[in-house]
C-alpha positions as CSV (number, residue, x, y, z in Angstrom):
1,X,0.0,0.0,0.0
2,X,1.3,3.7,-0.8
3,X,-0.1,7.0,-0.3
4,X,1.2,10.2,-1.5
5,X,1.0,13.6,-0.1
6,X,2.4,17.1,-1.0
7,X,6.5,16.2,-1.3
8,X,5.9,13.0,0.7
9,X,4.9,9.5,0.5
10,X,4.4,6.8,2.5
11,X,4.2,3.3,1.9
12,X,4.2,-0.2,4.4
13,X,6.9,-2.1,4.3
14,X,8.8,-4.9,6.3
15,X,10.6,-4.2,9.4
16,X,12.4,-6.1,12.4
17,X,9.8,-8.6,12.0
18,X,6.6,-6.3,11.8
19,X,4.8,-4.0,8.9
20,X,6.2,0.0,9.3
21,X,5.0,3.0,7.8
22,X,8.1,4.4,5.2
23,X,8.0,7.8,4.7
24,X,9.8,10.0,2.2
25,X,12.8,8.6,0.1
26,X,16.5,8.2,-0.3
27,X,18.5,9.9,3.1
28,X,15.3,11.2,4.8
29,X,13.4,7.8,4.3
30,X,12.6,7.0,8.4
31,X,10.1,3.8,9.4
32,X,7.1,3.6,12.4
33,X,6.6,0.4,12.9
34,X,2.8,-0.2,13.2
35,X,3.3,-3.0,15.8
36,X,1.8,-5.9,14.0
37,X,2.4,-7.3,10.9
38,X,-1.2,-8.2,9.9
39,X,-2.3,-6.5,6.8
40,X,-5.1,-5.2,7.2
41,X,-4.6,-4.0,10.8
42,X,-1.6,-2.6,9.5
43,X,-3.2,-0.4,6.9
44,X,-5.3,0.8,9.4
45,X,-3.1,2.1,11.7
46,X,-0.8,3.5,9.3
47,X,-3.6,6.2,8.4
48,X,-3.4,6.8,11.7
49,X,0.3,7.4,11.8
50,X,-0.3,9.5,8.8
51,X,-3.3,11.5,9.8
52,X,-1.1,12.2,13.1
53,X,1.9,13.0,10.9
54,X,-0.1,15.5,9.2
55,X,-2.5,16.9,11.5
56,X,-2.6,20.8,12.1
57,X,-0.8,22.9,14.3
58,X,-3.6,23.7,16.4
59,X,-7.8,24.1,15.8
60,X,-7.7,27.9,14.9
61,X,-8.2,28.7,11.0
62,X,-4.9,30.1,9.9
63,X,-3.7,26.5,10.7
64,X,-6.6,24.9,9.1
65,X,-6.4,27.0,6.1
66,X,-2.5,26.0,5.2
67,X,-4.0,22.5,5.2
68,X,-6.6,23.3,2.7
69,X,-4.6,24.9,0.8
70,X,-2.2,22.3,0.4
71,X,-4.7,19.5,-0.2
72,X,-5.9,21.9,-3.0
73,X,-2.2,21.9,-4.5
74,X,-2.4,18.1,-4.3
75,X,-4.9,17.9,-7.1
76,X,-3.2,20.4,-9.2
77,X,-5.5,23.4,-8.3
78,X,-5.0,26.9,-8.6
79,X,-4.8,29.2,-4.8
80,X,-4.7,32.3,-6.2
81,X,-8.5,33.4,-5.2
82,X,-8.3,31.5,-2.3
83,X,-4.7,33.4,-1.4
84,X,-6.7,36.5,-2.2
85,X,-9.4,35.8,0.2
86,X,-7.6,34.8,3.0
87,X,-6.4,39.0,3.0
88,X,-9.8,39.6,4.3
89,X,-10.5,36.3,6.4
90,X,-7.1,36.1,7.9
91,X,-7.6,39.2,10.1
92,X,-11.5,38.3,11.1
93,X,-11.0,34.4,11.5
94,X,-7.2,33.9,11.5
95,X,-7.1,33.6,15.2
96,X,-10.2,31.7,15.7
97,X,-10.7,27.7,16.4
98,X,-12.6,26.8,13.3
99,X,-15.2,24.6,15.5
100,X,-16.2,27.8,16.8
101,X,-17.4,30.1,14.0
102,X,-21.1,31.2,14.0
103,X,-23.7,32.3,12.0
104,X,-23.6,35.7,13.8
105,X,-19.5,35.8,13.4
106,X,-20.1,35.1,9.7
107,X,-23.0,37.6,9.6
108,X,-20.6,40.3,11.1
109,X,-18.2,39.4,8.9
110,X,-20.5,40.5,5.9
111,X,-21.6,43.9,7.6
112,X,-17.5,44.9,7.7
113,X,-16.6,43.7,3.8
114,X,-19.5,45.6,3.0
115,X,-18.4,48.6,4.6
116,X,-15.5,48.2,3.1
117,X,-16.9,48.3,-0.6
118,X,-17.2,44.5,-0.7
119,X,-20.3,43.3,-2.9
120,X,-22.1,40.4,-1.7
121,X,-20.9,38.5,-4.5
122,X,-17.5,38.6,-3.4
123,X,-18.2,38.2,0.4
124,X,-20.2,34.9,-0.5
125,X,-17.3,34.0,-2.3
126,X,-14.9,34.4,0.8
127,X,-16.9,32.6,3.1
128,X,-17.6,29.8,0.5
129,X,-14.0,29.5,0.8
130,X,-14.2,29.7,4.5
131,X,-16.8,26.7,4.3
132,X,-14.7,24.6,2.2
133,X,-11.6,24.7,4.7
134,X,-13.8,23.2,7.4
135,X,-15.2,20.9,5.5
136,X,-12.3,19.8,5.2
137,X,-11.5,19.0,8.5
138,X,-14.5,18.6,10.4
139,X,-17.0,17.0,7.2
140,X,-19.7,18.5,5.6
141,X,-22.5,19.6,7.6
142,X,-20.3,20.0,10.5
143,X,-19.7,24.1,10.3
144,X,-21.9,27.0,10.8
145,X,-20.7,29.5,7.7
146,X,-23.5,31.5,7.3
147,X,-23.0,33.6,3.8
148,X,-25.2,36.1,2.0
149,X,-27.7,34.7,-1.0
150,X,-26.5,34.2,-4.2
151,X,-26.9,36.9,-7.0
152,X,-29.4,37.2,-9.9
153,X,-27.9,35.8,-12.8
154,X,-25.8,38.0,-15.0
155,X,-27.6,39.8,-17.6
156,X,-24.7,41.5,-19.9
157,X,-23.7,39.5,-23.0
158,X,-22.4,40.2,-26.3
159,X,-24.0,40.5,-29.9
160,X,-22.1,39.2,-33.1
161,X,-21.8,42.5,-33.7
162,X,-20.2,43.6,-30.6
163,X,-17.6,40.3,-30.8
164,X,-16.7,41.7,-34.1
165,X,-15.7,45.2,-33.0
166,X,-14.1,43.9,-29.9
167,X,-11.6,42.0,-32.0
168,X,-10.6,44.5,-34.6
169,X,-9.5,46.6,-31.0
170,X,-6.8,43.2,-30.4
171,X,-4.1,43.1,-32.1
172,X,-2.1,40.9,-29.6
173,X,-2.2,37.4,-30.5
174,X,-2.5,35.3,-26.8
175,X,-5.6,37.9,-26.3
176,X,-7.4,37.5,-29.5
177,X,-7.0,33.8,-28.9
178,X,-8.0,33.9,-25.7
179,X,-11.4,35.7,-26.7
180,X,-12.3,33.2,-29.6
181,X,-11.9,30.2,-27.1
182,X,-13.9,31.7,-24.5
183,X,-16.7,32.7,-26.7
184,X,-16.6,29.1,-28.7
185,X,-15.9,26.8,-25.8
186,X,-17.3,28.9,-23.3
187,X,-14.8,27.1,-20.9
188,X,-13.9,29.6,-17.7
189,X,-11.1,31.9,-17.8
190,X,-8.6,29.4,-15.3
191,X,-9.3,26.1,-17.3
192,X,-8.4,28.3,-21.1
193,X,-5.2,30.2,-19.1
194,X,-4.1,26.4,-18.0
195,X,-5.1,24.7,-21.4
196,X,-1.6,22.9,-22.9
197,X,-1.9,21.7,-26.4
198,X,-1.9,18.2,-25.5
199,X,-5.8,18.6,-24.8
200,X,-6.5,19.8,-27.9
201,X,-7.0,17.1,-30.1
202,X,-6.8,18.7,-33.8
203,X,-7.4,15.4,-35.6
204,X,-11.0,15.1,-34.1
205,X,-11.9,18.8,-33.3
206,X,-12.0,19.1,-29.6
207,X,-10.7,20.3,-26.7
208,X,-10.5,18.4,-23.4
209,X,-10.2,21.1,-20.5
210,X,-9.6,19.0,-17.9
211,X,-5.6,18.1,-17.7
212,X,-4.6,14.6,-17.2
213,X,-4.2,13.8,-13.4
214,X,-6.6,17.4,-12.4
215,X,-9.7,16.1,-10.5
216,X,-13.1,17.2,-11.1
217,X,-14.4,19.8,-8.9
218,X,-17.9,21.3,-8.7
219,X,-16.3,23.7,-11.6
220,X,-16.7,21.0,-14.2
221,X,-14.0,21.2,-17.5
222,X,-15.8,19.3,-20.2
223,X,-14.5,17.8,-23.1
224,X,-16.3,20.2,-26.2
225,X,-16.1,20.0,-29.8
226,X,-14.5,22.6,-32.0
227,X,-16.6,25.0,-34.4
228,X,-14.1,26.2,-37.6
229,X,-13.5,29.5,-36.3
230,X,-12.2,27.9,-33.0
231,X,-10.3,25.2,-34.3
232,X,-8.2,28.3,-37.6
233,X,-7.2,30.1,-34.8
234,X,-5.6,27.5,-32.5
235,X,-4.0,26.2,-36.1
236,X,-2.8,29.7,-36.6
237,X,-1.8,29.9,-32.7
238,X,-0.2,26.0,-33.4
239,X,2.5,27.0,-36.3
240,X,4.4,29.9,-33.6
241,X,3.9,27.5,-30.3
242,X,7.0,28.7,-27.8
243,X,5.6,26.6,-25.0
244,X,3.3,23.7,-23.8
245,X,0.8,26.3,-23.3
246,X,-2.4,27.4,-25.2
247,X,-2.3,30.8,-24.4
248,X,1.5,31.8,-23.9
249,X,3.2,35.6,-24.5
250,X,6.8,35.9,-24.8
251,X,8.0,32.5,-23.9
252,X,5.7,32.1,-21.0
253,X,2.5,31.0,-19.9
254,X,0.1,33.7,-18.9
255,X,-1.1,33.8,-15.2
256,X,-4.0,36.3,-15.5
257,X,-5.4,38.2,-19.0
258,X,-8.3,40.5,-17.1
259,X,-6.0,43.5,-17.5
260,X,-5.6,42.7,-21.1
261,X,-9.4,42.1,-21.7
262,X,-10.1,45.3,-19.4
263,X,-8.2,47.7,-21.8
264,X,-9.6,45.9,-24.6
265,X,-12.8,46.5,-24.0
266,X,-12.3,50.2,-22.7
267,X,-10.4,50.7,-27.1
268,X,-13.3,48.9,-28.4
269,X,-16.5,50.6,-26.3
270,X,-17.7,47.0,-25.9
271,X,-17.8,46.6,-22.1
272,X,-16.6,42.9,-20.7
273,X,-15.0,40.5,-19.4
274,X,-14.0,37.0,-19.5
275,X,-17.1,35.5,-17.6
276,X,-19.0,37.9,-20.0
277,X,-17.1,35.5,-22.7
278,X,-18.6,32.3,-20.8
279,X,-22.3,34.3,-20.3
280,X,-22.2,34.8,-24.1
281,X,-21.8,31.6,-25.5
282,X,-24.4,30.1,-22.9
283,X,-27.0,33.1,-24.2
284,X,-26.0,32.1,-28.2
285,X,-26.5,28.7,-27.3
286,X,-29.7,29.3,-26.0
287,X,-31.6,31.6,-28.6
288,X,-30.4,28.8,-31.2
289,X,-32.7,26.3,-29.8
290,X,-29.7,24.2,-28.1
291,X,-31.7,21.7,-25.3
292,X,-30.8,23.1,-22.1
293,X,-28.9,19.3,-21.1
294,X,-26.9,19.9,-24.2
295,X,-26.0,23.3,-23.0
296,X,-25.5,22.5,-19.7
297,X,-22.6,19.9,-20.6
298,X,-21.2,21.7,-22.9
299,X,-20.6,24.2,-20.1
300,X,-19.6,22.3,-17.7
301,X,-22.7,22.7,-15.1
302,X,-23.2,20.3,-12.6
303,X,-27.1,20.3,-13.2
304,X,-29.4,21.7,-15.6
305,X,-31.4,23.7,-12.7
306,X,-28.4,25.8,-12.8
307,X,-28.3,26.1,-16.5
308,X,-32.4,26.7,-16.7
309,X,-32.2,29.5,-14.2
310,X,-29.7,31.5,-16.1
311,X,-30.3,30.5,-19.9
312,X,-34.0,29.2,-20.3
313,X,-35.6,32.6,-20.7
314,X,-33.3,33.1,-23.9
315,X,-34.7,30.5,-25.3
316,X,-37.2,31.3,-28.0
317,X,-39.3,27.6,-27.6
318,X,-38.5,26.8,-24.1
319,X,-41.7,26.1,-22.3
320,X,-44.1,27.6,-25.5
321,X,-45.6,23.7,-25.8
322,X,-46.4,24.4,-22.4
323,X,-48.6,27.4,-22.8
324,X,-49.8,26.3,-26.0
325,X,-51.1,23.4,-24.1
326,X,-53.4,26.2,-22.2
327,X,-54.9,27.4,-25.2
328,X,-58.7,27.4,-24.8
């Protein structure tokens, strides 16, 4: 048996008669013996061992946190929102044990980001966050993160039109790209960013967004065909490759393209951004009929109740059979 974790590993191995728990490799390789040398038993308390090994600091969140951070890394996620966050937690719940947050702290919480300038978006976001970390030690259910409701759906998207005058603004390759992906895939700004060309499969039109080895979170990256303007520019994009990434500028992979698409839209008059991109494609998708479980795979949704609360009412037949059925 082996289990990995951040630089680590452990495995069980033989040892002065009894199974041991091996941690780490070459020079810094060290045994615990587990005291027996039945298997199963064995296995058993070596996730002990481990869960000891590993453990936190202490209860309060700022230890908490640098475990949930980590076990993020593990899969191959991204921290950068959740580094972000933590700026604004760290000071409120930093200091705190994490079995002893309330509605009421959470609530408090909300009053202060809000004074602060905070929308409600972005302090549900933080607390989501919040959540999450003691989920992860404690189990779902077992927290009491209060956070505000969530949002109306966004109502901005682009026209044709608009898409066409926002690229005759670009003239820098990586962000031109960028824009046709995000409007043809309508993938999420992370998952295009981390996209290597290995994933795109030319020979069958389509792009996999979800890496080799990344697990599947809640923020689904589906597998979704090509249309022919997406698949002439990633040809175009193909010939000049510098790197293993889709989206690269000067030798490098690109860590974040909102500035870029910011002063894009501010040349072009055509207000966005690059979940404006993802809106977009849903809304096209929609007033051309698409079935709302098409559209919601092709996005990545984890239901179609999310995918019918933000794109049913731009669909021109969706629920007319219904009404039609009232006609008296």
């Amino acid at each position: 048996m082996s289990r990995s974790a951040s630089s680590e590993q452990y495995e069980l191995v033989p040892y002065r008669g009894k199974l041991a728990i091996a941690i780490g490799r070459g020079a810094s390789r060290r045994r615990i013996s587990t005291g027996t040398n039945d298997p199963g038993l064995a296995k058993a308390i070596a996730e002990q061992i481990w869960q000891k090994q590993h453990a936190p600091a202490s209860e309060r969140v700022e230890d908490l946190w640098k475990l949930y951070l980590a076990d993020r890394r593990k899969d191959g996620r991204d921290t950068a929102r959740q580094g972000n966050a933590w700026k604004h937690l760290g000071p409120a719940f930093g200091h705190r044990l994490g079995n002893d947050i309330t509605k009421d702290d959470c609530r408090d919480y909300a009053r202060m980001r809000r004074r602060q300038g905070a929308s409600d978006g972005t302090i549900r976001t933080e607390l989501i966050f919040l959540r999450a970390c003691l989920n992860l030690r404690y189990g779902r259910g077992n927290n009491h993160v209060w956070m505000p409701p969530a949002g109306a759906p966004r109502d901005r998207y682009l026209t044709r039109e608009e898409v066409d005058r926002l690229l005759e603004r670009v003239s820098t390759p990586h962000v031109r790209l960028f824009i046709i992906l995000a409007i043809t895939t309508g993938a999420r700004m992370n998952a295009i960013l981390e996209l290597r060309w290995n994933q795109v499969d030319f020979k069958h039109r389509t792009i996999n967004f979800n890496q080799a080895g990344r697990e599947q979170t809640n923020k689904r990256r589906p597998e979704v065909p090509l249309n022919s303007r997406a698949l002439a520019a990633l040809e175009e994009s193909a010939r000049g490759a510098l790197t293993d990434f889709v989206i690269e500028w000067d030798g490098q992979a690109v860590k974040s393209i909102k500035k870029a698409i910011r002063m894009a839209a501010q040349r072009s008059g055509v207000p966005c951004s690059p979940h404006v991109f993802r809106h977009t494609a849903g809304v096209w998708m929609a007033q051309a009929d698409v079935p709302m479980q098409k559209i919601s795979q092709f996005l990545g949704h984890t239901s179609t109740k999310v995918t019918e609360r933000t794109y049913a009412r731009y669909s021109p037949s969706f629920m007319k059979d219904a009404a039609a059925a009232l006609e008296f």
